[in-house]
C-alpha positions in Angstrom: 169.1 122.7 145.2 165.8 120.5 146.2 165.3 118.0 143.9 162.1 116.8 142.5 162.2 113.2 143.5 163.0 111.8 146.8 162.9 108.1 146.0 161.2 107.5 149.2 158.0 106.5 147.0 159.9 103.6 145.4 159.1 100.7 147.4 155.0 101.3 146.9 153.9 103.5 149.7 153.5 107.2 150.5 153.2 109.1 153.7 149.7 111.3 154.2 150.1 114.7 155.6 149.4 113.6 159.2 152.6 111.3 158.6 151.0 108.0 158.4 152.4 105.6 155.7 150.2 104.0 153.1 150.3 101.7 150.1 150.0 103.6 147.1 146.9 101.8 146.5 145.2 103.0 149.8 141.4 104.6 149.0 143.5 107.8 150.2 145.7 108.2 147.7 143.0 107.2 144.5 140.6 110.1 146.4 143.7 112.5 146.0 145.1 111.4 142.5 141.1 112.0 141.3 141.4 115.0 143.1 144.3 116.0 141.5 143.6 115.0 138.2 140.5 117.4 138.0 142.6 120.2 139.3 144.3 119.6 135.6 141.7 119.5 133.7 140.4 122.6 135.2 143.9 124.1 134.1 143.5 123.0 130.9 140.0 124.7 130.6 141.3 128.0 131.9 143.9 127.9 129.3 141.2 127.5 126.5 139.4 130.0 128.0 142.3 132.5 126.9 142.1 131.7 123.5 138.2 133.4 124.1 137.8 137.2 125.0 134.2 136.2 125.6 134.8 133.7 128.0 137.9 134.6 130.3 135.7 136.0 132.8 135.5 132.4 133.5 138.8 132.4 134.4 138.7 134.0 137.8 135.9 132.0 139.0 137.9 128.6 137.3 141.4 129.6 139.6 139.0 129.8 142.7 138.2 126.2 141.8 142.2 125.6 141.7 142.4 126.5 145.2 139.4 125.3 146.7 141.2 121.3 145.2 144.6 122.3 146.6 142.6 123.1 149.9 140.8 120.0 149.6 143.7 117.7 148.6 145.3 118.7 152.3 141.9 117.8 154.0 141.6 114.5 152.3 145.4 113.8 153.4 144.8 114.7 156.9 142.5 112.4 158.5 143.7 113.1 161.7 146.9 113.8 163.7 148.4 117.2 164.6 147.8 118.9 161.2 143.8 118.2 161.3 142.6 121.4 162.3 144.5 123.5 160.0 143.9 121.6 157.0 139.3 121.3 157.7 137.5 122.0 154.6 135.3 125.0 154.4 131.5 124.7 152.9 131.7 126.3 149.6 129.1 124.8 147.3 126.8 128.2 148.2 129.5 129.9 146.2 129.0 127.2 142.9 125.2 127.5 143.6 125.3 131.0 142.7 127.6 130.5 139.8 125.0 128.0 138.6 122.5 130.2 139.1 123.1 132.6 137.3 124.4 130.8 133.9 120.6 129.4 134.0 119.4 132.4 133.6 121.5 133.2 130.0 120.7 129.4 129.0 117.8 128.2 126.7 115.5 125.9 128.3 117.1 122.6 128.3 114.5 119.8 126.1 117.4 117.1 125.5 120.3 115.3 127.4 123.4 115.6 125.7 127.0 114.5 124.5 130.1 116.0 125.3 131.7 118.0 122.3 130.7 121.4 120.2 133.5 123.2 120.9 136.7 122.1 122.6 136.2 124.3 125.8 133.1 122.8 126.7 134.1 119.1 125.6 137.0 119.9 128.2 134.3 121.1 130.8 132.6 118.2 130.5 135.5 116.1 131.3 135.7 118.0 134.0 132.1 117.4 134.8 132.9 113.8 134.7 136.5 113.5 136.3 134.8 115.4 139.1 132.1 112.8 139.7 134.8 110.1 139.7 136.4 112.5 142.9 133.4 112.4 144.3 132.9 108.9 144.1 136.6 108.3 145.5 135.7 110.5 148.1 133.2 108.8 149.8 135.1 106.0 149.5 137.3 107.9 152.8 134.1 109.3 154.9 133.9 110.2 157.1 137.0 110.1 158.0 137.1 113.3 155.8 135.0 116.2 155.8 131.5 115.7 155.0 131.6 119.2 152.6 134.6 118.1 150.3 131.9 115.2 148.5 129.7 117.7 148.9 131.4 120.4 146.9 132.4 117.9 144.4 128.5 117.2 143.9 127.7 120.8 143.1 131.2 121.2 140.8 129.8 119.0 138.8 126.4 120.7 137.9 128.6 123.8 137.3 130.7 122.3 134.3 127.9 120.9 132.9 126.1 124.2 133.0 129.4 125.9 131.7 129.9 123.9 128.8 126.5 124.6 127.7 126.9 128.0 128.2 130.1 127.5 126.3 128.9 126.2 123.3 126.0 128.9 123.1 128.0 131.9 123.7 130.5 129.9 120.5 127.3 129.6 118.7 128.0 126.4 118.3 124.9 123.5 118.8 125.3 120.8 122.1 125.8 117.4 120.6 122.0 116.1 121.2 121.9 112.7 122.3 118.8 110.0 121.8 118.2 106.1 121.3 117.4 104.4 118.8 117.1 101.0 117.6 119.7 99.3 116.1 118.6 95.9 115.4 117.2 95.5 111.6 113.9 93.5 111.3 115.8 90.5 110.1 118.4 90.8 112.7 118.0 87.2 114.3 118.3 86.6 118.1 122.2 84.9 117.8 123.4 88.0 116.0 121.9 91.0 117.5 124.5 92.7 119.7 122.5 95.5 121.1 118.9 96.5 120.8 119.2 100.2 121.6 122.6 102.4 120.4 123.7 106.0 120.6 123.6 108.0 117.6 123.8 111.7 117.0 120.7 113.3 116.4 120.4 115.3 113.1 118.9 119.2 113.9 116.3 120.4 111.8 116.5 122.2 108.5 115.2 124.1 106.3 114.1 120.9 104.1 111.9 120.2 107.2 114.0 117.0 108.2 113.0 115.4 111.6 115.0 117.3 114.6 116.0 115.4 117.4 113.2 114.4 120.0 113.1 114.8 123.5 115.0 111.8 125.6 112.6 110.6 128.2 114.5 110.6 131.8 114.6 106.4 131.4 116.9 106.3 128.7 119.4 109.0 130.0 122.8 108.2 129.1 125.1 107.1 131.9 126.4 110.7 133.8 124.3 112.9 131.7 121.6 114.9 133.8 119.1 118.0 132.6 120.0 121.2 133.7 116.8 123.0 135.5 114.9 125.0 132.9 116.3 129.0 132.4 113.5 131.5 134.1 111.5 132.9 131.1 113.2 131.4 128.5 112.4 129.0 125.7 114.5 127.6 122.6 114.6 125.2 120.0 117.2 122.2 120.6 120.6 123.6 119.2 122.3 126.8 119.3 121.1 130.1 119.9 122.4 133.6 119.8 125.3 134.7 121.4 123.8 136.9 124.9 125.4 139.4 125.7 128.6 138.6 128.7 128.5 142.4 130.1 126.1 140.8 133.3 128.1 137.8 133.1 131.5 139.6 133.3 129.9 141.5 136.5 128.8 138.7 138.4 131.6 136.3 137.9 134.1 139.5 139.2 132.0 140.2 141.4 131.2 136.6 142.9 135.1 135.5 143.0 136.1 138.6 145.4 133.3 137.6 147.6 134.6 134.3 147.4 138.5 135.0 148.4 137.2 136.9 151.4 134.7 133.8 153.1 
């Protein structure tokens, strides 16, 4: 029986896949571990998915993502050595472009940057979104001593949870958490005891009562991460949810796009 643990990991260091021996520390190994980690969170979403008849299309598209990071881990882990050709990453951010896309199409125009949350599949996308930058990040720490189109891919990744969990939360009918600044220092807040002149807050929507809705957040006070999603063709709609579309097109293209995808 092969056992888990080999112990040879003990003292530190770990070998790459080209045989070379590194400290656990090495920019390597934090590129893979992000790697990895996102390849978890990806899991995690594609089990929530289940829970969602309306959403497991998502699935498919979600396990291509699985294998594209297990394909990438063994490119980032072979720099060089006899193992390089075979493990060479293959450009696959056309595929994610399309995937993007499309979801634009079904989404309302986007007027605000927002916070994770709604519903718990799309806070977990937008982990995602976010672990994903961070492997990006890690990766270029390593190029180019790795393939140019894994930080690439990662780039593009991104942009697609982000879409995804809006897409999420509209297909739940459940609003995007809207962020905006605002001032949190009272008039008689005094120079020695102010701690911060702008903080987050959560917008309140409008209501029947004709309360103010959240305004638009001007591109200099984005929050940290956060970027706007390009405006859906021929669409328009108030900050906030909107009605459910319906995921016959959707369930087409994301089959249809995944098959295409196993066979480049």
């Amino acid at each position: 029986m092969v056992k888990v643990y080999t112990k040879r990991g003990d003292g530190g260091s770990s070998s790459l896949y080209n045989g070379t021996v590194l400290s656990k520390t090495s920019l390597y190994f934090e590129a893979l571990g992000s790697v990895d980690e996102l390849s978890s969170h990806v899991g995690h979403l594609i089990v929530l998915l289940e829970h969602h008849a309306e959403l497991r299309v998502f699935q498919s598209s979600l396990k291509t993502v699985l294998t594209r990071l297990m394909d990438m881990g063994s490119s980032i882990a072979t720099p060089d050595g006899r193992n390089y050709n075979k493990t060479r990453f293959e450009s696959h951010e056309h595929e994610v472009e399309q995937w993007i896309d499309f979801l634009d199409t079904m989404l309302p125009r986007l007027t605000n940057f927002i916070l994770p949350g709604g519903t718990e599949p799309a806070a977990v996308a937008h982990i995602c979104r976010s672990v994903c930058r961070r492997a990006e990040r890690s990766v270029l720490n390593v190029t180019p001593r790795v393939d140019v189109t894994i930080p690439i891919y990662l780039n593009r990744l991104s942009d697609f949870f982000f879409t995804l969990a809006r897409y999420i939360n509209m297909v739940l009918q459940v609003p995007d958490v809207i962020y905006c600044a605002s001032k949190s220092a009272e008039k008689n807040t005094t120079p020695s005891t102010a701690t911060s002149s702008v903080a987050l807050r959560f917008c309140p929507q409008e209501d029947d009562s004709g309360a103010s809705g959240a305004s638009a957040a001007s591109a200099a006070s984005a929050a940290p991460g956060a970027s706007a999603a390009p405006a859906a063709p021929g669409t328009s709609a108030a900050p906030g949810a909107s009605a459910a579309p319906s995921t016959t097109s959707g369930v087409d293209f994301f089959l249809g796009s995944h098959s295409q995808g196993s066979e480049r």
